[in-house]
C-alpha positions as CSV (number, residue, x, y, z in Angstrom):
1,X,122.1,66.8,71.5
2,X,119.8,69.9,70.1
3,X,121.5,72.1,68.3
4,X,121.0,75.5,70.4
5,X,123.0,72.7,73.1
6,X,126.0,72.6,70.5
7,X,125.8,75.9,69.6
8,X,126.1,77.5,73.5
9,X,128.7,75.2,74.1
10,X,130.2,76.2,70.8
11,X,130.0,79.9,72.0
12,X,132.3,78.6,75.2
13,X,135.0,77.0,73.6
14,X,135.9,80.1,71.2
15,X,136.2,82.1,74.2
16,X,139.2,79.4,74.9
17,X,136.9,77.8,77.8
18,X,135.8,74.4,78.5
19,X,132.2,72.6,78.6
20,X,130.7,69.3,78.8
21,X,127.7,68.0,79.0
22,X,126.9,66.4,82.7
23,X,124.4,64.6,85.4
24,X,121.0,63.0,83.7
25,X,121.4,63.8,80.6
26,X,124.9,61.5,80.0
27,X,123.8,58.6,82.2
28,X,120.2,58.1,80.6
29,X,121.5,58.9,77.1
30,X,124.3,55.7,77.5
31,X,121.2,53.9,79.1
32,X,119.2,54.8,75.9
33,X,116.8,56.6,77.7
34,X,115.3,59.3,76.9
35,X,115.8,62.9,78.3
36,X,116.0,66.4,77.4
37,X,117.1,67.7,80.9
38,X,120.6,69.1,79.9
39,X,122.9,70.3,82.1
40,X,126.4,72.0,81.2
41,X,129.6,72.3,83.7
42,X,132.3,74.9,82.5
43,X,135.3,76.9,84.2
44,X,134.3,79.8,82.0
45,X,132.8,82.5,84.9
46,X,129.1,83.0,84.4
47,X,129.9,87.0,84.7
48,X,131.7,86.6,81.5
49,X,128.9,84.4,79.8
50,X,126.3,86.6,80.4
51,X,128.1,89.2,78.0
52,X,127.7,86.7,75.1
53,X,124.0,85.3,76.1
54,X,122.3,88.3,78.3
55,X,119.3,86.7,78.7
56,X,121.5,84.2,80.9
57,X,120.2,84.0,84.8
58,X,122.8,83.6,87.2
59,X,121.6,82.4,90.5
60,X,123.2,82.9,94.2
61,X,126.2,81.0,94.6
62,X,125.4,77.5,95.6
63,X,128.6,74.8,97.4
64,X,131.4,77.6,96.0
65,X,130.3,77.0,92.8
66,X,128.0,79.6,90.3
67,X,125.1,78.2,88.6
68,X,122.7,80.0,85.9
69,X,119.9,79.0,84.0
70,X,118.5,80.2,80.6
71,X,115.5,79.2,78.6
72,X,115.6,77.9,75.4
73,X,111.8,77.3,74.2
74,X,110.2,75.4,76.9
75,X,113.3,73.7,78.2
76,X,115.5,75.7,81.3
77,X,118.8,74.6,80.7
78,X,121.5,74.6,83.9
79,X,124.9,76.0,83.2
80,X,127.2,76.0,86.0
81,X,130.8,75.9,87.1
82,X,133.2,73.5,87.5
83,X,132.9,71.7,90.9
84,X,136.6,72.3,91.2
85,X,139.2,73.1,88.7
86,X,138.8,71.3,86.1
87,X,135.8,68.5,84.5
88,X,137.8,65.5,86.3
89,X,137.5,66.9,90.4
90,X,134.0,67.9,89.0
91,X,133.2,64.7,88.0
92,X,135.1,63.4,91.2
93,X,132.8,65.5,93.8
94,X,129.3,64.5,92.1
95,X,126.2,62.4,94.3
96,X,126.8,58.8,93.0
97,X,129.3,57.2,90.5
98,X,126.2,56.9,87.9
99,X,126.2,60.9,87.3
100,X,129.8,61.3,87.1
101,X,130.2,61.1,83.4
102,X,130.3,63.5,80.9
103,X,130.2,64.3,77.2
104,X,132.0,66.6,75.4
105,X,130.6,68.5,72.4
106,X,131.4,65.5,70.2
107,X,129.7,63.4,72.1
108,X,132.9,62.3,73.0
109,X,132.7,60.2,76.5
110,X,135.0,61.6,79.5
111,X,135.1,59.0,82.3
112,X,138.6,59.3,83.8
113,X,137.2,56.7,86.8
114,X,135.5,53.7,84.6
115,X,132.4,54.6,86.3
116,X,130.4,53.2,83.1
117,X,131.0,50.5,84.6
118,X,128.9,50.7,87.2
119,X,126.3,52.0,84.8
120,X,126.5,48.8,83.1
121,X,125.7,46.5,86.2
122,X,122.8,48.8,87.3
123,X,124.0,49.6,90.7
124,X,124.3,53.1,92.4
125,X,127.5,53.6,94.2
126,X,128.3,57.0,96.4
127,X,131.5,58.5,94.8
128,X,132.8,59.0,98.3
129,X,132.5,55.7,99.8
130,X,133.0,57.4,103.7
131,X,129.5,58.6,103.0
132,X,131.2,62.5,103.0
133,X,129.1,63.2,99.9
134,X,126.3,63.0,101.4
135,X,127.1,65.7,104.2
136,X,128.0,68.0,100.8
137,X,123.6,67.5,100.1
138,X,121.7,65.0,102.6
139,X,118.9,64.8,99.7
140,X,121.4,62.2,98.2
141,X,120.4,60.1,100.7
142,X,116.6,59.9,98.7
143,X,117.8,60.5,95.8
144,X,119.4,57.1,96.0
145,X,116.3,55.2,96.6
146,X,114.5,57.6,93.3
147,X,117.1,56.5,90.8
148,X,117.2,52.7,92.1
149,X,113.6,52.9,91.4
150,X,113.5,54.9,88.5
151,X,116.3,53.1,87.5
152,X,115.9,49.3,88.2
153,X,119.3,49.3,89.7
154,X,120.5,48.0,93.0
155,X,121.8,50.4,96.1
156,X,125.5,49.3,97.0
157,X,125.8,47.7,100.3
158,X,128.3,50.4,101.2
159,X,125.8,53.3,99.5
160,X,123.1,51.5,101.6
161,X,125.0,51.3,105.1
162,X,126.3,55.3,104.5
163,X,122.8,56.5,103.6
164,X,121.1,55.0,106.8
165,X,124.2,55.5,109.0
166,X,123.4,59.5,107.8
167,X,119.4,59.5,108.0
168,X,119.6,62.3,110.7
169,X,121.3,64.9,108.3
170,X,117.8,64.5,106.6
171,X,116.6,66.6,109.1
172,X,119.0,69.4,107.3
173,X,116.6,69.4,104.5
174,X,114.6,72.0,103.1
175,X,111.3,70.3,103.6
176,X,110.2,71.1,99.9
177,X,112.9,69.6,98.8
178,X,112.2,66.7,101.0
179,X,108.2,66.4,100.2
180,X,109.0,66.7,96.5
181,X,111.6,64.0,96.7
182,X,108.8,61.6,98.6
183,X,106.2,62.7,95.6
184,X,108.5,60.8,93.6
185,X,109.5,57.9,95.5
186,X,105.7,57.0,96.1
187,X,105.0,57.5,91.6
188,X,106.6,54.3,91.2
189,X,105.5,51.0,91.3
190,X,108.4,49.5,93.7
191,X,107.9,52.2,96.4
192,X,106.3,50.6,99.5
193,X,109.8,47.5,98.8
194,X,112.2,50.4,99.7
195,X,110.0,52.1,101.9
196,X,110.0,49.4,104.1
197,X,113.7,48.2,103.5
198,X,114.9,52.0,104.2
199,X,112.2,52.7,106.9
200,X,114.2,54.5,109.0
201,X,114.5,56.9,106.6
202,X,111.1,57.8,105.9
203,X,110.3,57.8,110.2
204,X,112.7,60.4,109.9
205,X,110.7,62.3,107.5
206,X,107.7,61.1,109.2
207,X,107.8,60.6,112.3
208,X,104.1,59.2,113.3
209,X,105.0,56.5,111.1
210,X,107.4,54.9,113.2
211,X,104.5,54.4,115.5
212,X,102.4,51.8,113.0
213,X,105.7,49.7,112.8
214,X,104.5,46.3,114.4
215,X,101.5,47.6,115.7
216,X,99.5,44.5,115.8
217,X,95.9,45.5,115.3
218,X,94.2,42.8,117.4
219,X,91.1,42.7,115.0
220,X,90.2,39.8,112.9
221,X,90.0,42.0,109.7
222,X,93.1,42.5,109.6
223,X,96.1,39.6,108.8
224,X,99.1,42.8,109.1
225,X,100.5,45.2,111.4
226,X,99.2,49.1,110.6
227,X,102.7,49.9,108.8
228,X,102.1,46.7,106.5
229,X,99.1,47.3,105.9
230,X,99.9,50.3,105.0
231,X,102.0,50.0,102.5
232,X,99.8,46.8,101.2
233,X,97.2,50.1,100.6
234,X,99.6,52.5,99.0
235,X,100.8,49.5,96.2
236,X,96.9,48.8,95.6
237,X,96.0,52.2,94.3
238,X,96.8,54.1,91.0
239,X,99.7,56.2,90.4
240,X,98.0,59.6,91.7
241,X,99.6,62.0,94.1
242,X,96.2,62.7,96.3
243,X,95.5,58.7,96.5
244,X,99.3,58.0,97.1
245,X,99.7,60.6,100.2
246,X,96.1,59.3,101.2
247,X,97.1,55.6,101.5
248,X,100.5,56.8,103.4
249,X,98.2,58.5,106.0
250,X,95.1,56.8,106.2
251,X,95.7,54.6,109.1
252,X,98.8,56.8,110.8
253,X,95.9,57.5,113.5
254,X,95.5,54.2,114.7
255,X,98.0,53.7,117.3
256,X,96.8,57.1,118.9
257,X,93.2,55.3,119.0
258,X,93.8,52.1,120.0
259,X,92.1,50.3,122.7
260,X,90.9,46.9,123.1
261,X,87.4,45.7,124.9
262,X,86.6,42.9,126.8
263,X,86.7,40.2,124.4
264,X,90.6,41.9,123.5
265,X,89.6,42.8,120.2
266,X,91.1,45.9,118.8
267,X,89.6,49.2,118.2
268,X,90.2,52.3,116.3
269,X,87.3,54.6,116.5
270,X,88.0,58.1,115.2
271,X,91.4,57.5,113.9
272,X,90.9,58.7,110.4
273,X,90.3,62.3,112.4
274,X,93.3,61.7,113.9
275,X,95.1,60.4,110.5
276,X,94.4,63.8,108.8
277,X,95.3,66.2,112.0
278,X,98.8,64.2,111.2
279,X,98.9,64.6,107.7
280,X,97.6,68.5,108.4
281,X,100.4,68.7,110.4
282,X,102.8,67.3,107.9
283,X,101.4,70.0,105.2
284,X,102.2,72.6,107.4
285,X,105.7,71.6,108.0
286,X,106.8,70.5,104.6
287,X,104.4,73.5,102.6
288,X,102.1,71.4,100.7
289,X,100.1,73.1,98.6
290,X,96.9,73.9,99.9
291,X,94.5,71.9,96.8
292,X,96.0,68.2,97.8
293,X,95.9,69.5,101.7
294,X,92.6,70.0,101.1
295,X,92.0,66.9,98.7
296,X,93.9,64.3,100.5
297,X,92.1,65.2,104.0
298,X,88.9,64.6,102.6
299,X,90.1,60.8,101.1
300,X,91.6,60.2,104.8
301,X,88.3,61.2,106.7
302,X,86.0,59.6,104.4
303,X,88.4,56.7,103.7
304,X,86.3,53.9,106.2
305,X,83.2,56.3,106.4
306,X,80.0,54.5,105.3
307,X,78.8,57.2,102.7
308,X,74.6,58.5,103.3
309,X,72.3,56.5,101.3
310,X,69.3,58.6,101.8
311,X,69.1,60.8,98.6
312,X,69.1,64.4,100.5
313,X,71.9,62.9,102.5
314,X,73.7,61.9,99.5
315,X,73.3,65.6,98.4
316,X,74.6,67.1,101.2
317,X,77.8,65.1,101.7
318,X,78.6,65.6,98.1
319,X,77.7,69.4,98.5
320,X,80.8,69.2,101.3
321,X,82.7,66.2,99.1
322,X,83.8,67.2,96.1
323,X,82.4,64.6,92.8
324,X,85.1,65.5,91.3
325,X,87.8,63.2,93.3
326,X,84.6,60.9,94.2
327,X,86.1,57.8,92.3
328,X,89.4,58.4,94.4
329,X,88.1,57.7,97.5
330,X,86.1,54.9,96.3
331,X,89.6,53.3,95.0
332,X,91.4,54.1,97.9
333,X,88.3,52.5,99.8
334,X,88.5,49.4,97.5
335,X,92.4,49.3,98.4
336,X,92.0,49.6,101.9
337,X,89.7,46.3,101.3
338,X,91.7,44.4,99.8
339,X,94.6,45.4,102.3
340,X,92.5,43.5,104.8
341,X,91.6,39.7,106.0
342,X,90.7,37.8,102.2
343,X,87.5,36.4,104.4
344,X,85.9,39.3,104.9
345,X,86.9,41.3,101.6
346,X,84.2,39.8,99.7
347,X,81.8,41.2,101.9
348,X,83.0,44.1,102.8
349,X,83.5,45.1,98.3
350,X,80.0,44.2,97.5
351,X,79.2,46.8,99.9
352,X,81.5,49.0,98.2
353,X,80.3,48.7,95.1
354,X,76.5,49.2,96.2
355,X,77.4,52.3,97.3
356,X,79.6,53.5,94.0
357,X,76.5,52.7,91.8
358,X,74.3,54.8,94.4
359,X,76.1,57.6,94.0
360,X,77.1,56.6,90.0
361,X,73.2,57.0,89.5
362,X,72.9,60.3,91.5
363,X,75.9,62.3,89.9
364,X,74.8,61.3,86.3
365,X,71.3,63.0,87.2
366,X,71.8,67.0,86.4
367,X,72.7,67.3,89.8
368,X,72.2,70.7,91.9
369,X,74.6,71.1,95.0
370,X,75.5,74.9,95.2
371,X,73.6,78.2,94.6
372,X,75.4,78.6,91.6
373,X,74.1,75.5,89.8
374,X,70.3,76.8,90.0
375,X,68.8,77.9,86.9
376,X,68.4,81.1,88.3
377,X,70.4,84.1,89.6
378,X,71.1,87.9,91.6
379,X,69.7,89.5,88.7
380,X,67.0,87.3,87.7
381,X,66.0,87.8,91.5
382,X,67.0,91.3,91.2
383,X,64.0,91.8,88.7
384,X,61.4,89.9,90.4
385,X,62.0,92.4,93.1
386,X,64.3,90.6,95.9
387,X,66.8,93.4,97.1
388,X,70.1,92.8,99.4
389,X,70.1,90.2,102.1
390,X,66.7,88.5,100.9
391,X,68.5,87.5,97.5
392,X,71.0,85.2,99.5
393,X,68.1,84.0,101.8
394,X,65.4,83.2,98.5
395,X,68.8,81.1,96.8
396,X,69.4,79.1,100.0
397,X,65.7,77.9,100.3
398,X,65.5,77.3,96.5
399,X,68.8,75.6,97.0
400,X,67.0,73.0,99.2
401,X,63.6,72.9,97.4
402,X,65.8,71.9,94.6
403,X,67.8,69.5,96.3
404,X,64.6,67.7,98.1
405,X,63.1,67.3,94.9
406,X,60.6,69.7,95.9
407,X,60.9,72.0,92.7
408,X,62.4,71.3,89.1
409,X,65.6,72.7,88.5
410,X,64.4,75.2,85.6
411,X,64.3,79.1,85.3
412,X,60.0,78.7,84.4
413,X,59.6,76.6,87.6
414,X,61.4,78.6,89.6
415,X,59.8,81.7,88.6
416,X,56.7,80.6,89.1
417,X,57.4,79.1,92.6
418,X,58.8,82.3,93.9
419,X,55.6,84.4,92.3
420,X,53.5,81.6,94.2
421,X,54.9,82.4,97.4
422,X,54.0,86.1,96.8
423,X,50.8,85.7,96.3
């Protein structure tokens, strides 16, 4: 442990109180694993702490228990009371039998149940095998599925049977708690396995989703229903948030757009509108910030959009697409591919791929898509004698001169342009 650790929980026990060392910290250290997220559980009242450390926080009082936080460097560290009366009933009312251990400040082991051994076989057990814990904080029941997969361990059957028989008490939630929790689940590699094994869960969170569930998609280019699929897209691109929420949304639309025609082959025209009017709606209700709002609703619009190959036309959808998060929607294009009937994919990616070098070749050009790029501004037009309203019309037309490749991009041309048109 660091030694400003040791030396507040050295502070404690000459005040005649007890400490340990609890949650994360004890399970990954046994584990080997790395982690400097310490928390400490004491019966000495915060009030009285705060007299020895002041620049201890003391939040409101959380489950009749006190927690406070203080900074040391760039590390918050947790200090809170016993969940009962003494380190054993706090140990005893913890989420899952993995986090009930706890060190002492010799490093000394106290685990009055055995639960090491559970840590040992790799499987994640509810303390409370009546499933009470998780009425204590529903976001157990994800919680669960995180350390399994941050873990590699194995959900209980009992833990497994509890946490679905209790999905509703998701709905309890803050929903920032919830989103963040998702955010997680979807970083790691074996996501989409206990997404579908613990589906229910996430239509709870979701609820649109439950809708793809065998939803057979009557189309030859596609071998799996719109939830499979779906998941098939979220394995198949790279551990980013934007591209991870973008796969989960892409195709929630569908079912919403689905119609057959006479030959009864399916059809989804418009769904990717409909996909991010969903995912909006999610934003809203779970307070997603408003930079992947607006990043991941551009990837699900543009997701099976056949980009303008016309050079002004390739300007003007990236002056409305951001370059920057270009290369994500052509992987979450190149995922949605390969999510698809093999028969077609070959076809369908050297398509792809004509289109990433179009626009590979375009953005390495010194590319000009706002006002602000020209080589020219206000007070250059200022001193050519442009006043007020006229200065935002002369930067919109050299905007598209520039763009058309009607005028060089250079402060010389441009002068000479505008004293041209004066003339």
């Amino acid at each position: 442990m660091i030694k400003e650790i040791k030396s507040i929980m050295s502070t404690i026990k000459e005040h005649q109180y007890e400490v340990f060392i609890v949650g994360g910290y004890v399970r990954d250290y046994l584990l080997n694993i790395r982690n400097e997220d310490y928390d400490l559980a004491t019966n000495m009242p915060l009030e009285e702490l705060k007299k020895i450390i002041p620049n201890l926080h003391i939040m409101k009082e959380n489950h009749h228990r006190q927690a406070s936080t203080i900074r040391i460097g760039n590390k918050t560290i947790e200090i809170s009371t016993f969940k009962g009366d003494n380190i054993e009933e706090d140990l005893s009312n913890r989420d899952f039998t993995i986090n009930a251990l706890a060190l002492d400040i010799d490093n000394k082991l106290i685990d009055p149940n055995n639960y090491k051994e559970d840590l040992n076989n790799r499987i994640i057990k509810l303390i409370k095998k009546d499933g009470s814990g998780l009425d204590y904080d529903p976001l157990r029941i994800l919680r669960a599925i995180r350390f399994a997969l941050s873990h590699n361990f194995t959900i209980s059957n009992n833990t497994k049977e509890k946490i679905l028989e209790k999905k509703e008490l998701l709905k309890t939630v803050t929903k920032e708690r919830i989103n963040n929790e998702l955010l997680k689940i979807l970083s790691y590699k074996e996501a989409t396995r206990y997404i579908d094994e613990y589906r229910e869960l996430f239509f709870i969170i979701i609820p649109r989703l439950k809708e793809t569930y065998n939803f057979d998609q009557h189309n030859n280019y596609h071998i799996y229903d719109v939830f499979h699929h779906t998941l098939k897209v979220i394995d198949g691109v790279s551990n980013n948030k934007y591209l991870k929420l973008a796969a989960l949304f892409h195709d929630i639309g569908k079912p919403e757009k689905f119609f057959t025609d006479e030959e009864g082959i399916g059809h989804f025209y418009g769904h990717w509108e409909t996909s991010a009017k969903i995912f909006n709606q999610y934003c809203k209700e779970y307070k997603v910030d408003k930079k992947t709002k607006d990043i991941v609703t551009s990837l699900i619009i543009n997701h099976e959009r056949q980009l303008p190959s016309k050079r002004s036309n390739m300007i003007k959808f990236l002056q409305k697409f951001n370059p920057e998060y270009l290369n994500l929607l052509f992987e979450l294009k190149k995922a949605d591919i390969l999510a698809q009937n093999p028969i077609y994919q070959e076809q369908s990616l050297s398509k792809l791929q004509d289109e990433i070098n179009r626009y590979t070749i375009l953005i390495n050009e010194e590319l000009v898509l706002h006002e602000k790029d020209l080589a020219i501004n206000g007070e250059d037009l200022i001193s050519l004698g442009y006043k007020g309203k006229e200065i935002g019309e002369i930067k919109k037309q050299l905007l598209n001169a520039v763009t058309n490749n009607k005028l060089k991009n250079n402060k010389k041309n441009i002068i000479e342009y505008l004293k041209e048109r004066c003339e």
